[in-house]
FIKE-962907 format. One line per field, with one value per residue (C-alpha): z, x, y. Coordinates in nm, 4 decimals, decimal comma. Example, Ala and Ser with C-alpha at 12.3 -4.5 7.8 and 13.67 -1.06 7.14 Angstrom:
c3	[0,7800;0,7140] .
c1	[1,2300;1,3670] .
c2	[-0,4500;-0,1060] .
// end
This chain:
c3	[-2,1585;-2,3764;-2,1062;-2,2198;-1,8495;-1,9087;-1,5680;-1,5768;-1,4006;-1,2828;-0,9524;-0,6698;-0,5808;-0,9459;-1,0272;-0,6997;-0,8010;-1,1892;-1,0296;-0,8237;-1,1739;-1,3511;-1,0450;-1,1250;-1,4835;-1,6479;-1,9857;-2,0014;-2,3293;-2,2278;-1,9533;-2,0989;-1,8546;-1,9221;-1,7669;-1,8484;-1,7152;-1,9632;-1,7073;-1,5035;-1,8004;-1,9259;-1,5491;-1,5757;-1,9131;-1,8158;-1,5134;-1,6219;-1,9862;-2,0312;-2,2760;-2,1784;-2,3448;-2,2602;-2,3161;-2,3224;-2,6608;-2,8962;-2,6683;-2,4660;-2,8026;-2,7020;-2,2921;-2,0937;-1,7313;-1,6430;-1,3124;-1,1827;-1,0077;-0,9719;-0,7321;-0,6039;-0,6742;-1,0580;-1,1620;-1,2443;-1,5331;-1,6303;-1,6832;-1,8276;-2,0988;-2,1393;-2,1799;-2,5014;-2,5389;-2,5325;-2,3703;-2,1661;-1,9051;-1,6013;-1,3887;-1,0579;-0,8891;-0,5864;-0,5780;-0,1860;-0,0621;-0,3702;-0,2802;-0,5526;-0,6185;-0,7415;-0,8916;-1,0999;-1,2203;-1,3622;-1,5135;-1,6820;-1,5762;-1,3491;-1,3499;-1,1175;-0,8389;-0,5577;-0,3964;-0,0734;-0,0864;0,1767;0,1279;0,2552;-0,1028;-0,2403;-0,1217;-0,1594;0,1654;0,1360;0,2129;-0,0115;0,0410;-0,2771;-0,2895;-0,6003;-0,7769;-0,8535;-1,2620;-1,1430;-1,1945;-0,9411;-1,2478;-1,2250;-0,8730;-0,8823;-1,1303;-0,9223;-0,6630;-0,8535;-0,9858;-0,6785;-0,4811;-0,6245;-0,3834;-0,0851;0,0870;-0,0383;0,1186;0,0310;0,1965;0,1063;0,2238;0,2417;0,5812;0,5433;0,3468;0,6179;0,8533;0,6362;0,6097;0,9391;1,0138;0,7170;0,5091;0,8366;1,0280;0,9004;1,0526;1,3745;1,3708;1,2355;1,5626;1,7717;1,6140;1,6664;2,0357;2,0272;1,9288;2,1265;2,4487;2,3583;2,3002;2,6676;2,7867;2,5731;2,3227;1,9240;1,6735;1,4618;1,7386;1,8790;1,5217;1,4269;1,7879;1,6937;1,3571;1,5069;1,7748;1,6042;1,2990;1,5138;1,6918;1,3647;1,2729;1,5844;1,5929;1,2317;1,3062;1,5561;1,5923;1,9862;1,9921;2,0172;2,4280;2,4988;2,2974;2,5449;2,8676;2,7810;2,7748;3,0772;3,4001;3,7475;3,8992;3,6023;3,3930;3,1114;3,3520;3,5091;3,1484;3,0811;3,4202;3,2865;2,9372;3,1329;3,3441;3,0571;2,8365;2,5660;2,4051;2,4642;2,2878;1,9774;1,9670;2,0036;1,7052;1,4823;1,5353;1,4804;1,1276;1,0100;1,1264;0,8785;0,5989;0,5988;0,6074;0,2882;0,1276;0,1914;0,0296;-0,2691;-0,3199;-0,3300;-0,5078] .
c1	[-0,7532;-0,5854;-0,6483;-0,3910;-0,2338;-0,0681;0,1262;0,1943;0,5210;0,7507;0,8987;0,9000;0,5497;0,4823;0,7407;0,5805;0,2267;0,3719;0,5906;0,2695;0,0569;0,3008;0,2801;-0,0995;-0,0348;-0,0386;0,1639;0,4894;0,3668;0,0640;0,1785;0,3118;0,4991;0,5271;0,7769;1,0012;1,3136;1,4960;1,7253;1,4130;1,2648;1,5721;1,6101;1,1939;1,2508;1,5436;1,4005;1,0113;1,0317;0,7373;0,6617;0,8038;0,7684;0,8811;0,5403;0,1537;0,1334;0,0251;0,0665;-0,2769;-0,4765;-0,6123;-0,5630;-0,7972;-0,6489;-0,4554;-0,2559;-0,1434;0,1277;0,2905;0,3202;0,0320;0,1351;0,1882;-0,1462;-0,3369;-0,0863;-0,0012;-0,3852;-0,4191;-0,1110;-0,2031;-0,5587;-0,6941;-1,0378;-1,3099;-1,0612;-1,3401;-1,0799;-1,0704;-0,8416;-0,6667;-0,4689;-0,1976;-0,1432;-0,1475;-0,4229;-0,5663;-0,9862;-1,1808;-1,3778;-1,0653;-0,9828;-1,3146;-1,2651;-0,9251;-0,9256;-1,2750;-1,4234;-1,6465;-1,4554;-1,1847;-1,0692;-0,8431;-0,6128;-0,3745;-0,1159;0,1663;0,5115;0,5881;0,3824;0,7521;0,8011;0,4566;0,2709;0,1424;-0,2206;-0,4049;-0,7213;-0,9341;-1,2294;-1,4811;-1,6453;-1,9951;-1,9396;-1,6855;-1,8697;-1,8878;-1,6330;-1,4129;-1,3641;-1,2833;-1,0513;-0,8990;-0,8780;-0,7461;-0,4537;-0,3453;-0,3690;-0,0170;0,1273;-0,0730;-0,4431;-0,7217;-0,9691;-1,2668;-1,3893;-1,6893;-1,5494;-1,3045;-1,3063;-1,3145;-0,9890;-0,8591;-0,8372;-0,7471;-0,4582;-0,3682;-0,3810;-0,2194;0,0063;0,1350;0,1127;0,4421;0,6530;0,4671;0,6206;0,9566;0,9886;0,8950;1,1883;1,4070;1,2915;1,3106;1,6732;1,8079;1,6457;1,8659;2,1442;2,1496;2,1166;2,4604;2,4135;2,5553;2,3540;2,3423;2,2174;1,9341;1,7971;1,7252;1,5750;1,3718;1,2325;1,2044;1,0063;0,7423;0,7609;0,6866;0,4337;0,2622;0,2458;0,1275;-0,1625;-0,2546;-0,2562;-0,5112;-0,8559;-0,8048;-0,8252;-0,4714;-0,5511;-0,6262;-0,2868;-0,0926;-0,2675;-0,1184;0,1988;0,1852;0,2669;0,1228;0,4439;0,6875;0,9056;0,6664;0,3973;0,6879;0,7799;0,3942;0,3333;0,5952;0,4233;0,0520;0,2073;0,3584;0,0134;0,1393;-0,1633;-0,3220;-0,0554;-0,0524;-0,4200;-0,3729;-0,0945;-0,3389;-0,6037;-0,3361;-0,2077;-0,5796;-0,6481;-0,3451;-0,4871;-0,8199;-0,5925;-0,4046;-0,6855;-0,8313;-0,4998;-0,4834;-0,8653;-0,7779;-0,4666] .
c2	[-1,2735;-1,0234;-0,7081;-0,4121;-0,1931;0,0753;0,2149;0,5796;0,6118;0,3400;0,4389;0,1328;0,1231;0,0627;-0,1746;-0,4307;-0,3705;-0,4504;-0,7515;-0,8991;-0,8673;-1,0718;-1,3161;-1,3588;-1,4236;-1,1072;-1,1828;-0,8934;-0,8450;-0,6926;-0,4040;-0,1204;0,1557;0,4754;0,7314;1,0293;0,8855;0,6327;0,5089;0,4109;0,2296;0,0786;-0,0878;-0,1692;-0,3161;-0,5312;-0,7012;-0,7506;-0,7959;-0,5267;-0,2349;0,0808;0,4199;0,7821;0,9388;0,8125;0,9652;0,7956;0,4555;0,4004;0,3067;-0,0580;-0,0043;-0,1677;-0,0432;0,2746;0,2640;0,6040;0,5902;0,9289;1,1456;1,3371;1,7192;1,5913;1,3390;1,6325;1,7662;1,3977;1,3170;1,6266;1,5482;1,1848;1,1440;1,1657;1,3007;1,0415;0,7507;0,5068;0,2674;0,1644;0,3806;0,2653;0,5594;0,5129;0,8762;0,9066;1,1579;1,2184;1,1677;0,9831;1,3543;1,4847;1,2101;1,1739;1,4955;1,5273;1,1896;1,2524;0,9556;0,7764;0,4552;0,5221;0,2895;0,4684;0,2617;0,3025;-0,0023;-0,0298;-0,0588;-0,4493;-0,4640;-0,4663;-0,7933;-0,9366;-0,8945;-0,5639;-0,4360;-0,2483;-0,0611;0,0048;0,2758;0,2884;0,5470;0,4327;0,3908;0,0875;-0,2240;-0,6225;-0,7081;-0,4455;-0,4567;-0,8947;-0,8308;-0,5273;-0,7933;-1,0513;-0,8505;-0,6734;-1,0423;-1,0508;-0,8147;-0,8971;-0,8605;-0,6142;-0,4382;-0,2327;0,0685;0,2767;0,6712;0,9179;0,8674;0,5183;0,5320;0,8154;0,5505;0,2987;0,4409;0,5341;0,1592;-0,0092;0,2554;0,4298;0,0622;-0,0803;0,2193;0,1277;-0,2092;-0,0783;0,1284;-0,1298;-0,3713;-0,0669;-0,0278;-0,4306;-0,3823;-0,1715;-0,3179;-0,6292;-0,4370;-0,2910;-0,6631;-0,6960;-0,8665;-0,7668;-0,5299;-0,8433;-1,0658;-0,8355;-0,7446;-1,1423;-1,1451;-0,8696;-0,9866;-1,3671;-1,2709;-1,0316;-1,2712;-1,5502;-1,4213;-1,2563;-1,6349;-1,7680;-1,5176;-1,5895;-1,9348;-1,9148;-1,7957;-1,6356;-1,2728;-1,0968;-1,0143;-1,4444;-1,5246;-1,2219;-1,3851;-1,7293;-1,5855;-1,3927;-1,6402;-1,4672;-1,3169;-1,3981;-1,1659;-1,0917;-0,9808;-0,7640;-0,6499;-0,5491;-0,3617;-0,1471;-0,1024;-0,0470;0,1891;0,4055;0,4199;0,2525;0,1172;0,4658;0,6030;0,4120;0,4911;0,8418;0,7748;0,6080;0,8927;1,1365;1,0055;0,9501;1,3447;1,4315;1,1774;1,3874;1,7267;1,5634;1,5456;1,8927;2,0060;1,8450;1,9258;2,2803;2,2630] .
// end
């Protein structure tokens, strides 16, 4: 399939979405990424083999797929800049908080995909949830999928408030688990044992258990219960959690950071 992607702008989210396409079989030859900083394409150049170029004049003749990937505050001027008139591609834009109204309208098109990855995408196990604007065809969105399987799972979601929550959950979700290995951490530290020593317990334990509950098809409460022994020390570790709210807390988190996805969006609507 000779299908032409141009990336505009090659920061890190774009260089694991560009690694995980190349995973999939996407020939170098045919990604071309475009960005104003020659360092940044020199470095992008050297490691994938791609096309790079300094500006998208003059360089999306024959591009099947654009992937927007700068930041929010900026898409507008760079579509603006880039687009020439009458240009029909796909579009797939990871500008965060940008809704798929906006985005509609200042890329001139009706085939535009938004999509909210996460950042354990840089090493291949990310999440990303995708949104469609009606133009974008069953086709468009399996290929979508195919090429983003690369750098982890996909999901689709149907509204901005879909995609509000979406990421709540999955692009705010990996600091969630951060903090707990840094709670994990220092908890074993107190016990006495080394920085070194508590951090691989941390990331064994929560990897471990990640795999365990993948593994099986008990819901996440059944797999706790048969870990927790009537009068033993992880029942006494849990009162502790119960009694502090935690799992009201993290809810009230969640609802909290999908309240300020919906206010991100207001903003750049108006901007």
């Amino acid at each position: 399939m000779n299908y032409q992607i141009a990336f505009v702008g090659g920061g890190n989210m774009a260089q694991a979405m560009l690694s995980g396409l190349l995973q999939v079989g996407v020939p170098p030859h045919d990604v071309l990424v475009i960005d104003p900083d020659v360092q940044q394409l020199q470095r992008v150049q050297e490691v994938h083999g791609v096309r790079v170029a300094d500006t998208p004049e003059g360089n999306l003749d024959g591009v099947n797929l654009i992937v927007w990937a700068v930041k929010p505050q900026v898409l507008r001027s760079a579509a603006e800049k880039a687009l020439p008139a009458g240009l029909d591609v796909l579009h797939l834009s990871v500008a965060a908080g940008v809704r798929l109204s906006e985005l509609t309208t200042w890329l001139r098109s009706g085939r535009v995909v938004r999509a909210m990855p996460n950042t354990p995408a840089l090493v291949r196990a990310g999440v990303t949830a995708l949104q469609a604007a009606p133009d974008v065809d069953e086709s468009e969105r399996q290929l979508l999928e195919r090429l983003l399987g690369g750098i982890g799972r996909t999901f689709w979601v149907n509204t901005d408030a879909e995609m509000d929550g979406v990421t709540a959950v999955s692009g705010s979700g990996p600091a969630y688990v951060f903090h707990f290995l840094e709670s994990l951490q220092s908890a074993s530290e107190e016990l006495g044992f080394s920085p070194e020593m508590a951090r691989d317990l941390a990331l064994w334990v929560v990897g471990g258990a990640v795999q365990q509950a993948a593994a099986h098809p008990e819901s996440f409460a059944e797999l706790r219960r048969r870990v927790t022994s009537k009068g033993g020390t992880t029942e006494a570790a849990l009162e502790v959690l119960h009694a502090r709210n935690c799992k009201s807390a993290l809810a009230e988190a969640v609802k909290a950071a999908a309240k300020r996805a919906g206010e991100l969006g207001d903003q750049a609507a108006r901007e």
